[in-house]
C-alpha positions, 0 to 999 in steps of 0.5 A: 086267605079268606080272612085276608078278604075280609079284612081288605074289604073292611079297609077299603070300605072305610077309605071310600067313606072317607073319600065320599066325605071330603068330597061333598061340595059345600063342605057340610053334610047338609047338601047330602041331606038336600041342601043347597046345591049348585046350579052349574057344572064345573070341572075337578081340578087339582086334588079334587080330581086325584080324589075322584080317580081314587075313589074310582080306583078303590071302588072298582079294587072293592068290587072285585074283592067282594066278588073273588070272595064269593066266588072262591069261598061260597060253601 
């Protein structure tokens, strides 16, 4: 079970990175670095939105793993 844990956290870590990634605006990793940003706010539409439910989702499902497993296996 705890193996099982693991390996789901190691999982969903890497499609959060991934799901950060594509939604940086500007499309380079230069505005995470503090390059140009926009002035104005927009709404998400679209795929951009779905991508932002998903990440939503998955951070919560990776919170709730890393917490049941300290919970359940802290020796």
């Amino acid at each position: 079970m705890q193996a099982a844990l693991q390996i789901a956290s190691i999982i969903i870590s890497v499609v959060l990175i991934i799901l950060i990634l594509l939604q940086v605006k500007g499309g380079a990793l230069g505005s995470l670095l503090g390059g140009e940003t926009g002035g104005f706010a927009r709404t998400r539409r679209g795929l951009e939105k779905t991508l932002f439910n998903i990440t939503i989702g998955l951070s919560i499902a990776f919170l709730a793993i890393s917490i049941l497993s300290v919970v359940a296996f802290r020796m």
